[in-house]
C-alpha positions in Angstrom: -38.7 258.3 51.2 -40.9 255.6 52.3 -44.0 256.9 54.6 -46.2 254.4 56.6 -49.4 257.1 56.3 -49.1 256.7 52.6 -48.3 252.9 51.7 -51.3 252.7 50.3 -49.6 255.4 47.1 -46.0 253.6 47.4 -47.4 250.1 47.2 -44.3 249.4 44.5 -41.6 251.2 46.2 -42.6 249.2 49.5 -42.8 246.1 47.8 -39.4 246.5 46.3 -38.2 247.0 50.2 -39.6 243.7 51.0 -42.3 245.0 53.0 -45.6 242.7 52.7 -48.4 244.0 52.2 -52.3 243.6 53.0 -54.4 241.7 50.9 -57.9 242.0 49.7 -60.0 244.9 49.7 -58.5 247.4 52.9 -60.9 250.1 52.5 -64.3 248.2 52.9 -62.4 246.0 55.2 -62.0 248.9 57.4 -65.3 250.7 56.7 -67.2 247.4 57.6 -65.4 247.1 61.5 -65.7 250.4 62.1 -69.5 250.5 61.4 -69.6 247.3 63.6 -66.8 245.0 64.3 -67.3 241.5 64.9 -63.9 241.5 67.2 -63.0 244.7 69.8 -59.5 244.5 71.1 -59.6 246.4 74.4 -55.5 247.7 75.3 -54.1 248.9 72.4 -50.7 248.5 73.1 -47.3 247.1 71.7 -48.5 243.1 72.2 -51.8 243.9 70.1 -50.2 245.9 67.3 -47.0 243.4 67.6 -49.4 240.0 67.8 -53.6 240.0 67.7 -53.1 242.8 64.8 -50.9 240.7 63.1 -53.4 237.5 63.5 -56.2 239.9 62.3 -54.9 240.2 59.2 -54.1 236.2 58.5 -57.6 236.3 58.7 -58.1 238.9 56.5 -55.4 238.0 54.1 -57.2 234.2 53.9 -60.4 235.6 53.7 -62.0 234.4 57.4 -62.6 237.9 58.6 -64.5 240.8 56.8 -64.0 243.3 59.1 -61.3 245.1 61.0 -60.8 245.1 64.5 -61.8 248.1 66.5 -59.3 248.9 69.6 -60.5 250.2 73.0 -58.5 252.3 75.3 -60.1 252.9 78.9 -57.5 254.3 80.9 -56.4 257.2 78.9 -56.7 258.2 75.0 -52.6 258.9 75.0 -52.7 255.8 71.8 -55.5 256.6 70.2 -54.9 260.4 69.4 -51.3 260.0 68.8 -50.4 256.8 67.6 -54.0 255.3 65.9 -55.6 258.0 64.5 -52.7 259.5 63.1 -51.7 256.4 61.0 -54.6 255.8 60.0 -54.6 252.4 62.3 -52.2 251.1 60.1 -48.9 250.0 61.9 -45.5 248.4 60.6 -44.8 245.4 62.2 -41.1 244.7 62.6 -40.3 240.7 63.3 -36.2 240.0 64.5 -35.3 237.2 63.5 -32.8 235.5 65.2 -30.0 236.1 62.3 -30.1 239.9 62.6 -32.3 240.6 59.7 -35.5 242.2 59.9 -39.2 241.0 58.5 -41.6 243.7 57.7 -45.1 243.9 57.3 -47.7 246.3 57.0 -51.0 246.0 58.9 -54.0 247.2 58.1 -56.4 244.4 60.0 -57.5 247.6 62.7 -60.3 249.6 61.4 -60.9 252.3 64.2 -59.5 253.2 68.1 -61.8 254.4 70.7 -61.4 255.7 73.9 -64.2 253.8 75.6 -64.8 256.8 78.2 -67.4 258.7 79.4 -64.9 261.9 79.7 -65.1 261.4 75.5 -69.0 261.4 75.1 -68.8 260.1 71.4 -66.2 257.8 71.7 -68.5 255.9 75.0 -71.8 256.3 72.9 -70.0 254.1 70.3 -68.4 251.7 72.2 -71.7 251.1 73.6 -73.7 250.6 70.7 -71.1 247.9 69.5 -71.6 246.0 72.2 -75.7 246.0 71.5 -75.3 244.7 68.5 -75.4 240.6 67.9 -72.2 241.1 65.2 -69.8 241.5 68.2 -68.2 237.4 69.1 -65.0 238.2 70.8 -63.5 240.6 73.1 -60.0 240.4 73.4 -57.4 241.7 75.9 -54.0 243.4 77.2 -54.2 245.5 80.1 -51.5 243.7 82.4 -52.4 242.3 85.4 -53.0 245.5 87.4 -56.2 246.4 84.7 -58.1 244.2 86.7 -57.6 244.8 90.2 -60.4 246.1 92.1 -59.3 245.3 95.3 -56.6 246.1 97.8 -53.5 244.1 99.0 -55.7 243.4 102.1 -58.5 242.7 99.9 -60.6 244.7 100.2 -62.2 246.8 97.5 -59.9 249.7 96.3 -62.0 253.4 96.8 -61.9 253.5 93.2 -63.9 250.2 92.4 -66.3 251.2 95.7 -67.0 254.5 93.8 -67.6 252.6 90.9 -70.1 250.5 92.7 -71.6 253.3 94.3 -72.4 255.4 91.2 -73.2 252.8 89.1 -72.9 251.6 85.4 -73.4 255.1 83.7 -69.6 256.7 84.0 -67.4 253.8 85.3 -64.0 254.4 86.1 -62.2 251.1 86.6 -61.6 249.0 83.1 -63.6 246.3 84.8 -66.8 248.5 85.8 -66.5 250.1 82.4 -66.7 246.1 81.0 -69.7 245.7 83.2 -71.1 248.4 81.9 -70.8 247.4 78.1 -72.3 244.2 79.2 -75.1 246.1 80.5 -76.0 247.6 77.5 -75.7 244.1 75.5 -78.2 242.5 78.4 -80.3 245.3 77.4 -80.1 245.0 73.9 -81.1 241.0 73.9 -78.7 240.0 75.7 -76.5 238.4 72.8 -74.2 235.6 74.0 -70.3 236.8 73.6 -66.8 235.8 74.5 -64.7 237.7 76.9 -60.8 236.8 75.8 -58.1 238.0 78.9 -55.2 237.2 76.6 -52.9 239.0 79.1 -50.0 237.1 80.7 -51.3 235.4 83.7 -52.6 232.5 85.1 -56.1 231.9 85.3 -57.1 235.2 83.0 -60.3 234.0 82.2 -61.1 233.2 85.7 -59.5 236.3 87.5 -61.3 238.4 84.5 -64.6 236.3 84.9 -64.9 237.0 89.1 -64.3 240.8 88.6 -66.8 241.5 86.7 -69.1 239.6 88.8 -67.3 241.7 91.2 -69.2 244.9 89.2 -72.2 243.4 88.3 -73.4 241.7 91.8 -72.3 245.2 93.9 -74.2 246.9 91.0 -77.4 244.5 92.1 -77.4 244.8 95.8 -77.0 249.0 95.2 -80.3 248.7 92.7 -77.9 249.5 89.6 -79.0 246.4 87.8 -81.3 243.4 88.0 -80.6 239.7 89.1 -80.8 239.1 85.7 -78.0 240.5 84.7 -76.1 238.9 87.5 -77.4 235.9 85.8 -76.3 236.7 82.5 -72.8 237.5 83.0 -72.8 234.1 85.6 -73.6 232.3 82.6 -70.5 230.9 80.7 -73.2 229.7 77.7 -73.8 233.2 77.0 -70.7 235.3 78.4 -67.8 233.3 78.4 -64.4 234.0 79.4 -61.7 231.5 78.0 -58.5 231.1 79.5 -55.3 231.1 77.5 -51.7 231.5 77.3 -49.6 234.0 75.6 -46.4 234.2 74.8 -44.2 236.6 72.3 -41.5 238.8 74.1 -42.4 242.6 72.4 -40.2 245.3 73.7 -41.1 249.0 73.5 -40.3 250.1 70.1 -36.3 250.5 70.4 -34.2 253.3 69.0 -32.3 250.5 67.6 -35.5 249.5 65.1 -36.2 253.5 64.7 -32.3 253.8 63.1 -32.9 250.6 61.0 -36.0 252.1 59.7 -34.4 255.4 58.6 -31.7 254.1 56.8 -34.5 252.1 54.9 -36.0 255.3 54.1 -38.4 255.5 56.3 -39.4 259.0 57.1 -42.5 259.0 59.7 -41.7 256.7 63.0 -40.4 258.8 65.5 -40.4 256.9 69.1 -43.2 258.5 71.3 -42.8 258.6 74.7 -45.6 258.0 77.5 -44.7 257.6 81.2 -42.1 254.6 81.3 -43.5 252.8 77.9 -42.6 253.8 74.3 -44.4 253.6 71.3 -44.2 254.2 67.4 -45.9 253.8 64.2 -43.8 250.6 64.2 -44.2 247.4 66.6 -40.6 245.5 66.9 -41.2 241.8 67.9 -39.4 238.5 68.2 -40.2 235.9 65.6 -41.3 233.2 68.0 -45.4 233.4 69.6 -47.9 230.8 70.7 -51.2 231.6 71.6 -53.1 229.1 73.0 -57.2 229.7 73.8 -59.6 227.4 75.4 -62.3 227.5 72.7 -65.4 228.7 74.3 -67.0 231.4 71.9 -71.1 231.1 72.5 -71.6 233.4 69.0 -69.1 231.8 67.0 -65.6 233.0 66.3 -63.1 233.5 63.2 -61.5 230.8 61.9 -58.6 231.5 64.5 -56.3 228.5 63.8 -55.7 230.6 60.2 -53.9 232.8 62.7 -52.0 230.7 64.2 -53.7 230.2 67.4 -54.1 226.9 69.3 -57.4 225.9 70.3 -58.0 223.8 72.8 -59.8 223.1 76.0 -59.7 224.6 79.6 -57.5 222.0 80.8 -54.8 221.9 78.0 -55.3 226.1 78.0 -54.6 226.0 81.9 -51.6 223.4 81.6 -49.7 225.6 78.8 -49.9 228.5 81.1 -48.7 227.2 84.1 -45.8 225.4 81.9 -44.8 228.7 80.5 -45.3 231.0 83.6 -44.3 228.8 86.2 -41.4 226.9 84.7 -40.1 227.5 81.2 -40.2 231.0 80.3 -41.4 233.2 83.1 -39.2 232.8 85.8 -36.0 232.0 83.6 -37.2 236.2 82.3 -37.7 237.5 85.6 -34.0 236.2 86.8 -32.2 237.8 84.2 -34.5 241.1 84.8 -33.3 241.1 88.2 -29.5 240.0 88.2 -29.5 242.2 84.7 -30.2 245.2 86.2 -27.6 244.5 89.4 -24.9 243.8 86.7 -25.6 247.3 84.5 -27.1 245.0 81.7 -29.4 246.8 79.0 -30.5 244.0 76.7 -31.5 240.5 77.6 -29.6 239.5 75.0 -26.4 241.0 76.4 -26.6 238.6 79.4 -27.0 235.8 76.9 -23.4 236.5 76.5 -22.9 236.1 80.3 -21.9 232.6 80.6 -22.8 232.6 84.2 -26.3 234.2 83.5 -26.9 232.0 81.0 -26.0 229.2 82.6 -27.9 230.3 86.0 -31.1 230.1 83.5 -30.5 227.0 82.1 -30.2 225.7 85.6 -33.5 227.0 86.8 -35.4 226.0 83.5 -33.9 222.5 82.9 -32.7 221.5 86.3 -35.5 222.9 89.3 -38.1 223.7 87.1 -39.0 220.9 84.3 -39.5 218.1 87.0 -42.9 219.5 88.1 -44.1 220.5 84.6 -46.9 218.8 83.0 -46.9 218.5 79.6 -50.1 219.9 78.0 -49.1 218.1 74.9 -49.8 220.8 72.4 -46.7 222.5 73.1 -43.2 220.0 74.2 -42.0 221.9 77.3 -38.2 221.1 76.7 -38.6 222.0 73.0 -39.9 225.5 74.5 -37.1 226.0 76.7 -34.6 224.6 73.8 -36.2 227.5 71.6 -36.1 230.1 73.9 -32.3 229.5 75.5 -31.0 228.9 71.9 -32.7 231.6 69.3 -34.7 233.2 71.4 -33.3 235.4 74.5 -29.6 235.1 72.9 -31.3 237.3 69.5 -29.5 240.0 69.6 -32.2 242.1 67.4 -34.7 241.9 70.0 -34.2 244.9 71.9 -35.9 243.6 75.2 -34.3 245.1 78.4 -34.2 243.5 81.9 -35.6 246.9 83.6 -39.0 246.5 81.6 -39.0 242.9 82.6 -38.2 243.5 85.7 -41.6 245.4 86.2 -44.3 244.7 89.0 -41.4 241.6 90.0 -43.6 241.3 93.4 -47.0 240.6 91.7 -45.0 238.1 89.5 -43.2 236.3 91.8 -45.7 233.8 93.6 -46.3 232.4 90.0 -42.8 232.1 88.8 -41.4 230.8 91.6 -44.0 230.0 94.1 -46.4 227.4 92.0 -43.1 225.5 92.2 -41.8 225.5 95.3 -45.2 224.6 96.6 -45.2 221.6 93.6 -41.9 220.6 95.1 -43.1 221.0 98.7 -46.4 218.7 97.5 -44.3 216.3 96.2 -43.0 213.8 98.6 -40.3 212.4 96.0 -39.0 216.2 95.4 -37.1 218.1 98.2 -36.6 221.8 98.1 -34.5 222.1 100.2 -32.4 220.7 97.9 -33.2 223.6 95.2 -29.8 226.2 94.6 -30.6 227.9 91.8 -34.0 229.0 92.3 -33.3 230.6 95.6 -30.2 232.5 94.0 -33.1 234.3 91.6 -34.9 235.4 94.8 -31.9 236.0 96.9 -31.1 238.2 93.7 -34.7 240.2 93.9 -33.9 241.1 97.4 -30.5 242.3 96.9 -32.4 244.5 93.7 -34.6 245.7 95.9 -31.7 247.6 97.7 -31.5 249.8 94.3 -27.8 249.6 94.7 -26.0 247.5 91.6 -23.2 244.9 92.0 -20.5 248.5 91.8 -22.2 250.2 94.4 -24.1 252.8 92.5 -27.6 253.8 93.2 -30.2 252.7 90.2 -34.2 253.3 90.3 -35.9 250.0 90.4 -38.7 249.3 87.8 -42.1 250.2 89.4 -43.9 247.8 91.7 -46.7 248.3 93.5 -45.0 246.6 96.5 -41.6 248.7 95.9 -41.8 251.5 98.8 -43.1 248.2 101.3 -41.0 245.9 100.6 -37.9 248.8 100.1 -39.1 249.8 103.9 -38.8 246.3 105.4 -34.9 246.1 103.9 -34.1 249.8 104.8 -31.5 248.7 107.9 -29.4 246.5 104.8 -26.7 248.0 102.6 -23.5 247.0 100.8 -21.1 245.8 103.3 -23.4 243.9 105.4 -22.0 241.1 107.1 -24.0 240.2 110.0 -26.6 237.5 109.2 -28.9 238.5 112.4 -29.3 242.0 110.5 -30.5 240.2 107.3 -32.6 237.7 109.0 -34.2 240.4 110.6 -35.2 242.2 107.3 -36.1 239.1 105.2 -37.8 237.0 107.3 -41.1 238.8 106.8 -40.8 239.1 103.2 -39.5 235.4 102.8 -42.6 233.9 105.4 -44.7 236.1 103.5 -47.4 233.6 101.7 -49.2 236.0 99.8 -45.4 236.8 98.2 -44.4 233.4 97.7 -47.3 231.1 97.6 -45.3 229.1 100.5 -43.3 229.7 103.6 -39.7 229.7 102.5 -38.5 229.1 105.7 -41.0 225.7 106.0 -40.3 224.6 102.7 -36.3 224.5 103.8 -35.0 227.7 101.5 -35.6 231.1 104.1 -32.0 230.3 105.5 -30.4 229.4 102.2 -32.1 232.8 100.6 -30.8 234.4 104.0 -27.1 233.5 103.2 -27.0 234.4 99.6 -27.9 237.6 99.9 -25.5 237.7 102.3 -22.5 236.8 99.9 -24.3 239.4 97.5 -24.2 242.7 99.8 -20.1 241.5 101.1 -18.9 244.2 98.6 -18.7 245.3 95.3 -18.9 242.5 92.6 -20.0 240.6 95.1 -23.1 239.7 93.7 -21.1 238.2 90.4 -19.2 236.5 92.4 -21.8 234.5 94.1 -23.5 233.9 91.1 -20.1 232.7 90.3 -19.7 230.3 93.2 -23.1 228.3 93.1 -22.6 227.7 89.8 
């Protein structure tokens, strides 16, 4: 039986099952981070152990890094206790490749996991005194979007960030206070320059992550928490910088799929662990595809990151591969298929691959509406992207990726994926929106998901969004069966004028009456909704 805990003892019988393994000296590699890393990965979830973990140890395997990583959790220790510590911080990375087969690897490139919390006393004292020391370069991250919200939908602070401002830097709460407060203690220390890497999938990281924790740190100074000098400091992008970048590599929770494939091979130790509505394992399962694209801005140096496969670049060419991905080519092409996916009883993304009325919806969106307003940022083709992911990529049926995970937080997604283009189209005086089908059949299709009733008329529990139980209020008077427009007007028209949804007036930009009549069509009756997809097609 093969054992993840002890590969380090069955290095032949894992090397007979194809598994690579690490190179160099893993012991003192480990032993080195976790006396003091030179790079802290905060957000230890499935995308680090599927992708940074996996660029770590190119590093380490070509000799550009002498240290492991050391991962931070902030919101809860749930991955440290039970799926770090007890592997050791090794993890099995599983890579499905488009052909079926599976591509294993053994990682070893994370030396320790902390939960950086004053509730754990020891684990906070540590995490602080890495940050003092001048070894520390880079902080990466993955905490999704809602990790750095400090302020309300009417923005204003939340009472958790105001509590955080009030008490100061000594037990912080929020992720982003608890980052101003490891700041703090580098200031203190000497105030060592560092890099401050959002890697998490949205536009403008850096910047959003950048204005939060001046968010901290400037409330901290007007409540006599911290000098103007440390205002200063973290203002300063020579010494605290926060590069923006782009990430892309579709990781679903670990699937039972990957779990069977893994016991058959004699695997005897990966059990699928659940927390709240993610899964995890000693195993990562990933596609084979991933670009990672980072404005190169590191004030105390940095790995040789390109070993890894990362493209560096500048802000510009960082901000134009985002947008090209988010906006046009991947994103919103994912978030239609979350939503019609879960309407239509789908499981798998790739399962609606096989849809030719899905797939061709997609390819509509992606080639047709969406590639006119992309600009090229030249180190990645757009249409090459989309080609890769419509061909190899969502159609793989390995990669266990279901619509209802996608389909997460849809309402903090949506002004991004569709919005940045409507309001390109609507900025364009040789584009017309109005003219746009396919793009307003993928919002016509959130609203009708909204309903939680799918295309046969049974209930289903929406992915969570912090909108749901709003925007689930405003379409309360709508069911299946509807047929009089006035009633859907009357339900939509706040959502679809809604700016801070959308980016743009949907009804001024020519589309709030076309949405208005497709979602019509979808709530007729059952199989209604395949049957419009059906029709505009």
């Amino acid at each position: 039986m093969l054992s993840l805990k002890q590969w380090s003892s069955q290095r032949d019988q894992f090397e007979a099952a194809g598994i690579q393994l690490p190179a160099g000296d893993v012991d003192a590699i480990r032993k080195t981070g976790s006396e003091q890393p030179s790079w802290i990965h905060v957000g230890g979830g499935n995308l680090y152990r599927a992708f940074h973990a996996a660029i770590a140890q190119d590093l380490i395997d070509a000799g550009k890094l002498d240290r492991g990583v050391v991962v931070f959790e902030t919101f809860r220790p749930f991955t440290v206790d039970e799926l770090y510590h007890p592997f050791n911080c090794d993890i099995l990375q599983v890579v499905m490749k488009s052909d079926g087969s599976l591509s294993e690897r053994v990682l070893s490139s994370t030396a320790d996991a902390l939960f950086a919390n004053a509730q754990r006393p020891e684990d906070w004292e540590r995490a602080k005194s890495f940050f003092r020391s001048p070894v520390l370069q880079l902080v990466t991250v993955t905490i999704t979007e809602k990790g750095y919200g400090l302020r309300n939908a009417d923005g204003s602070f939340s009472k958790a960030a105001l509590a955080d401002f009030s008490a100061g830097p000594a037990a912080p709460t929020t992720t982003m206070a608890t980052f101003a407060a490891l700041l703090l203690e580098r200031f203190d220390a000497g105030a060592a320059p560092i890099a401050m890497v959002s890697t998490d999938n949205f536009s403008r990281n850096g910047e959003h992550f950048r204005s939060a924790i001046l968010d901290v740190a400037k409330a901290w100074q007007q409540a006599g928490h911290v000098s103007q000098r440390f205002v200063d400091y973290v203002s300063d992008e020579s010494r605290v910088s926060f590069p923006w970048t782009m990430i892309d590599r579709i990781t679903p929770n670990p699937s039972t799929e990957t779990e069977r494939a893994l016991a058959e091979q004699g695997f005897s130790d990966l059990p699928l662990i659940s927390a709240g509505h993610s899964t995890f394992a000693g195993f990562s399962n990933t596609e084979e595809a991933h670009y990672l694209v980072v404005e190169d801005s590191f004030p105390n140096g940095r790995p040789d990151l390109t070993a890894g496969g990362v493209i560096l670049c500048d802000r510009a060419t960082a901000e134009a591969a985002d947008t090209m991905k988010v906006t046009a080519c991947l994103n919103p092409l994912h978030t239609t298929l979350a939503v019609y996916g879960c309407l239509l009883g789908y499981t798998r993304i790739w399962q609606e691959m096989e849809n030719p009325d899905l797939a061709s919806l997609v390819r509509h969106i992606g080639y047709d509406e969406d590639l006119s307003v992309v600009v090229d940022p030249k180190v990645i083709d757009p249409k090459s992207f989309i080609d890769e992911l419509l061909s190899r990529r969502l159609p793989n049926r390995a990669l266990p990726d279901a619509p209802q995970r996608i389909a997460t937080d849809t309402s903090q997604k949506v002004p991004v994926r569709f919005g940045h283009t409507l309001a390109a189209y609507q900025e364009n005086p040789s584009l017309d929106s109005a003219s746009l089908t396919y793009i307003p059949l993928a919002i016509a299709g959130w609203l009708r998901y909204l309903l939680g009733v799918d295309d046969a008329g049974n209930a289903f529990e929406p992915s969570p969004d912090p909108l749901l139980e709003q925007l689930q209020s405003k379409l309360s008077s709508l069911s299946l069966g509807c047929t009089d427009a006035a009633s859907v007007h009357d339900a939509v028209a706040p959502i679809l004028s809604n700016k801070e949804i959308f980016v743009v007036d949907l009804y001024e930009v020519g589309l709030g009456e076309k949405v208005e009549g497709m979602l019509l069509e979808e709530l007729a009756a059952p199989g209604a909704v395949a049957a419009t997809i059906k029709k505009y097609l």
